[in-house]
C-alpha positions in Angstrom: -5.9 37.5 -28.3 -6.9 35.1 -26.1 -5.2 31.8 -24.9 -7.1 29.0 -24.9 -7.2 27.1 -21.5 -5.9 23.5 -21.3 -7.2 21.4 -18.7 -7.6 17.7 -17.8 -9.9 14.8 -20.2 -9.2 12.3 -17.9 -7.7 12.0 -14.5 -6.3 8.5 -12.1 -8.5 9.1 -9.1 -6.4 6.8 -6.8 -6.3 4.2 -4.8 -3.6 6.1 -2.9 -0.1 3.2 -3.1 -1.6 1.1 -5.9 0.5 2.0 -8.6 -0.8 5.6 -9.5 2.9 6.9 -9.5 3.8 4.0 -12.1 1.0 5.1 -14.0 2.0 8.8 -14.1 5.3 7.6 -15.1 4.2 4.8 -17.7 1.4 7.0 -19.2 4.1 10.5 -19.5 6.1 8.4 -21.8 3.5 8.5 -24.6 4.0 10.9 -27.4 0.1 11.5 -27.4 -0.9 12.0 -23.6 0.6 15.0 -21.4 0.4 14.8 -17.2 0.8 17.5 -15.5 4.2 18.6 -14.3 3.3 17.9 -10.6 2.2 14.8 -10.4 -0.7 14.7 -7.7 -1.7 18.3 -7.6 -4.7 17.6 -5.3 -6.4 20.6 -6.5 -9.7 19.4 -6.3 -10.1 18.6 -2.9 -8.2 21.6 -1.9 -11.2 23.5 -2.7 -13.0 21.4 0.7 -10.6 20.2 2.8 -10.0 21.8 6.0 -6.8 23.8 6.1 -4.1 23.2 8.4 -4.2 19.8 8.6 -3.2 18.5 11.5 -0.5 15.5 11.4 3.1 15.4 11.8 4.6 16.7 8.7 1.0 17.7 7.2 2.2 21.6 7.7 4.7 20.5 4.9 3.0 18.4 2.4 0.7 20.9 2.2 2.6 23.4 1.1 2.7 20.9 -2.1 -1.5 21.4 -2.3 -2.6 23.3 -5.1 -5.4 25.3 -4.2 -5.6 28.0 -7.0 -7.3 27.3 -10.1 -5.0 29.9 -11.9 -2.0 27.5 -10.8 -3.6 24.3 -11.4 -4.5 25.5 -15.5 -0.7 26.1 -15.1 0.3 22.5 -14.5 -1.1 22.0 -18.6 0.4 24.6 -20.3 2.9 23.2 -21.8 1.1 20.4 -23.8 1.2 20.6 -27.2 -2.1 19.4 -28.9 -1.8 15.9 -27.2 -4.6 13.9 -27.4 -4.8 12.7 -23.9 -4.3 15.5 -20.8 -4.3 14.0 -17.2 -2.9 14.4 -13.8 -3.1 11.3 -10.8 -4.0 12.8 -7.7 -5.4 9.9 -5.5 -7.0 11.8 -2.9 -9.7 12.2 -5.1 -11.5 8.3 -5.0 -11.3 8.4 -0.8 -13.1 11.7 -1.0 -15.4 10.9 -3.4 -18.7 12.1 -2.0 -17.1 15.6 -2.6 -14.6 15.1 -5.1 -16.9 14.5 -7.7 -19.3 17.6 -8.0 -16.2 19.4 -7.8 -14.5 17.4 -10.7 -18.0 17.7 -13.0 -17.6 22.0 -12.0 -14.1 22.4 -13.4 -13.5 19.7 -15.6 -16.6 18.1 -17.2 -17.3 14.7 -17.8 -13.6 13.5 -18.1 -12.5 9.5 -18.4 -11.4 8.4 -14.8 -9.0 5.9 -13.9 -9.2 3.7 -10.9 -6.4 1.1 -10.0 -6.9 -0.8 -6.7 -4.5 -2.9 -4.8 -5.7 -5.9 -2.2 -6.6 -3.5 0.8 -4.3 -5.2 3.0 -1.8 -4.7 1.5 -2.3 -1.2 0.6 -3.3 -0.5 4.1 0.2 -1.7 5.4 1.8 0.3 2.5 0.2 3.4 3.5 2.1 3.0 6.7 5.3 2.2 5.6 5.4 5.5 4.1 4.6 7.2 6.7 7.6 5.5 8.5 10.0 6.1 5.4 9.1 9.6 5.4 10.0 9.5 9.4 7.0 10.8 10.4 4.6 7.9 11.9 6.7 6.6 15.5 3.8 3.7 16.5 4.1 0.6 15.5 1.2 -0.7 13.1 -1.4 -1.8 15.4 -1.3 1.2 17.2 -1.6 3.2 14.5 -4.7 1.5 13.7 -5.9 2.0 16.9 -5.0 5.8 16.7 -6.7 5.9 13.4 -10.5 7.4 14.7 -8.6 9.7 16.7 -6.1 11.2 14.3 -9.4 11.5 11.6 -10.9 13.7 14.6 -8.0 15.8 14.8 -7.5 16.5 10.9 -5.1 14.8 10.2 -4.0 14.4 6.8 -5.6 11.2 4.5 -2.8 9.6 4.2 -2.5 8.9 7.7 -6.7 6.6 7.1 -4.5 4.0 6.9 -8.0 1.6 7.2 -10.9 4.0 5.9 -9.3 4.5 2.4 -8.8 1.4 1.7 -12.9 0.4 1.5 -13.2 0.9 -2.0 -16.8 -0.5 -3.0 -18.6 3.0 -2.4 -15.6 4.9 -3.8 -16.0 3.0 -6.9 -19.7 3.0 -7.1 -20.3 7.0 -7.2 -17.5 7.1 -10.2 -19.3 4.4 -12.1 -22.8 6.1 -11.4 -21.5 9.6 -12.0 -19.5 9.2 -14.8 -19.8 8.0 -18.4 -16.0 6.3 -19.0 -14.6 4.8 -16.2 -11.7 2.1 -16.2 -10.9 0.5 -13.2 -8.1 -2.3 -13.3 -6.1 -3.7 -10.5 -2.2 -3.4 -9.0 -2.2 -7.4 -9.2 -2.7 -6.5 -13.3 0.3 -4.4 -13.1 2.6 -6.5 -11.5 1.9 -9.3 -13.7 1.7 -7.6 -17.2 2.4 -4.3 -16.7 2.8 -3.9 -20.8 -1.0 -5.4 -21.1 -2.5 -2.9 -19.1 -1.1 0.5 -20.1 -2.1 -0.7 -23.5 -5.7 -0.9 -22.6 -5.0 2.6 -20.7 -3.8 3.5 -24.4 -7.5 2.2 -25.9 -9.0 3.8 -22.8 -7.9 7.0 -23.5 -8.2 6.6 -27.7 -4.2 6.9 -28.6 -1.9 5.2 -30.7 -1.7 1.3 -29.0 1.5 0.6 -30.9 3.8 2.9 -28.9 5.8 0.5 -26.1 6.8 2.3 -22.9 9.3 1.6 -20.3 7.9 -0.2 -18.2 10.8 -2.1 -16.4 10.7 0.3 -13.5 8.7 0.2 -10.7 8.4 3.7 -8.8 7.3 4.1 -5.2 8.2 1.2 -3.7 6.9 0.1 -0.1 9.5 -0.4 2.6 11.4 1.1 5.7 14.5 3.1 5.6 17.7 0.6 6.5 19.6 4.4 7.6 17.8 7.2 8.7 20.1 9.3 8.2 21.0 8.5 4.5 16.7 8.6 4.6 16.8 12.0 5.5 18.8 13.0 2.4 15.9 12.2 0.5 13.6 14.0 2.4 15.5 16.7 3.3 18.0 18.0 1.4 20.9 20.1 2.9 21.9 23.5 1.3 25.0 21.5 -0.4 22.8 17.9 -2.0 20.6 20.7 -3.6 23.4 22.4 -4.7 24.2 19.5 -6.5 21.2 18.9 -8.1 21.2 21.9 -9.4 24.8 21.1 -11.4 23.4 17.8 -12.6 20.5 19.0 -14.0 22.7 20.9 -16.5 24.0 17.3 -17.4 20.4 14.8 -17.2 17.1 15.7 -17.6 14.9 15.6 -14.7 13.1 12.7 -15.3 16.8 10.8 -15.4 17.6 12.4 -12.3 14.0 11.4 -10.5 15.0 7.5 -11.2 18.5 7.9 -10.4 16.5 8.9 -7.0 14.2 6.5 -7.2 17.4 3.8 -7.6 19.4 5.5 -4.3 16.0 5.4 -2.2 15.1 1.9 -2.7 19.0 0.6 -2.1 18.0 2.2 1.1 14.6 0.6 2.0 13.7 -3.4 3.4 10.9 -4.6 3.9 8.9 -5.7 7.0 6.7 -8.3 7.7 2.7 -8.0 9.0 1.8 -10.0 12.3 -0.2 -12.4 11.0 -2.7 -11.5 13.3 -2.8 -8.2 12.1 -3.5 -9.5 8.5 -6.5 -11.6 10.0 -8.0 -8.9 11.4 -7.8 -6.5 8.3 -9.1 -9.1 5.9 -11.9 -10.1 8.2 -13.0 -6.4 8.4 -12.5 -5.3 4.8 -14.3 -9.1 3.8 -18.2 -7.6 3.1 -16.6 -4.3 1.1 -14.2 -7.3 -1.4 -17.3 -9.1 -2.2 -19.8 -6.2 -3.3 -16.7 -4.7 -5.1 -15.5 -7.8 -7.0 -19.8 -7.8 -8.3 -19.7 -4.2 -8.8 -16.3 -4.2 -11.5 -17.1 -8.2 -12.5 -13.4 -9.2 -11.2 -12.7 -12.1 -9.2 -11.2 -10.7 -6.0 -10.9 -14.2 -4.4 -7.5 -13.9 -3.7 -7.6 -11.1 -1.1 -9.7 -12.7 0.7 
């Protein structure tokens, strides 16, 4: 007897640090939708990017890469007739020129989500990580400057601070390749974040008059005030793990993931943008914010 496969009907493309991990987290809650158990599986542009990829601390997040299409139908088999199957890896909008034959090969015609932040400010976001995870050392200007030269040398997306955060062409091929699209904005999630996951809910045709959690904010920007309590989070000793291991028996992982969540962001503060740094990404992603606020019909005034 057979098993029947279950794979994705709609999938949160990116923008990489606009709110896709809130998303996940939001969307999980509902009876009706399943995500995968790994939350950005980037199986889809395993099967074209370049392997080893080159950055500091690539070697290791890639080990995270699902590049087997036996372990990627994996991450779904555990839903249970749900209406609505998705995963949120954000890699796939940035690489969208070959991200979406490979989409339309193993998934079909799915519904795609797109949630974009002002690209400033994701741009800057996108670099605090890096710094939280202790693995960018320049400061932010030189990393821009490094940018070109890190690209040539394979390094990681993440690390396009600048490049993935022009959106208009990402946006356009989805729009043009595929027959549901919804793309909202982070500004839409900070200010009613209860508003928008219900349209996700009409989006993706389930029950509206389920209420998620949505008090939570996951991800949050920042720099670590300790390194060394940092490190904890990134990597554990022999003993933390240990302990993980003994509380699981007690909370459920998701419990355990915000308790996480709590600890990191006690840990993180945030740091201001030269102002002339702000001037000079706003006047360079200027042309891309006003073909993109015609192409979705948003007013986009305010990052300008």
């Amino acid at each position: 007897m057979s098993t029947k496969i279950i794979l994705p009907n709609f999938l949160i493309v990116g923008a990489a640090k606009s709110g896709t991990t809130s998303l996940y987290r939001y969307l999980e809650q509902h009876p009706e939708i399943y995500m995968s158990s790994v939350k950005e599986p980037r199986f889809i542009t395993a099967q074209f990017v370049k392997f080893p990829l080159g950055g500091i601390g690539d070697e290791k997040a890639e080990k995270s890469i699902v590049k087997s299409f036996d372990v990627y139908k994996k991450l779904f088999k555990k839903s249970n007739n749900e209406k609505a199957i998705g995963e949120a890896s954000a890699d796939n909008l940035y690489f969208y020129e070959d991200a979406i034959p490979h989409i339309k090969k193993y998934l079909g015609d799915v519904k795609i989500i797109i949630i974009l932040r002002n690209p400033v400010e994701r741009t800057f976001s996108s670099y605090q990580m890096f710094v939280a995870s202790l693995r960018e050392h320049l400061s932010f200007e030189s990393a821009l400057k490094a940018e070109d030269q890190r690209k040539k040398m394979n390094w990681a997306y993440g690390w396009h601070y600048k490049s993935v955060s022009f959106y208009y062409e990402q946006v356009k091929a989805y729009l043009e390749k595929f027959s549901q699209v919804k793309v909202c904005l982070y500004d839409d999630l900070k200010v009613d974040s209860l508003n928008l996951i219900n349209d996700m809910y009409k989006f993706l045709e389930v029950d509206t008059t389920f209420i998620p959690d949505t008090s939570f904010q996951f991800n949050v920007g920042g720099v670590p005030k300790n390194k060394f309590i940092q490190k904890l989070f990134i990597k554990p000793s022999e003993s933390s793990s240990f302990v993980k291991q003994i509380v699981k028996i007690f909370f459920s992982e998701k419990k355990i993931n915000k308790l996480m969540e709590r600890l990191r962001k006690k840990n993180m503060r945030k740091i201001q943008m030269k102002p002339e740094t702000s001037e000079y990404l706003k006047n360079i992603f200027r042309e891309d914010i006003l073909k993109l606020q015609d192409l979705i019909n948003r007013d986009l005034s305010h990052w300008l």
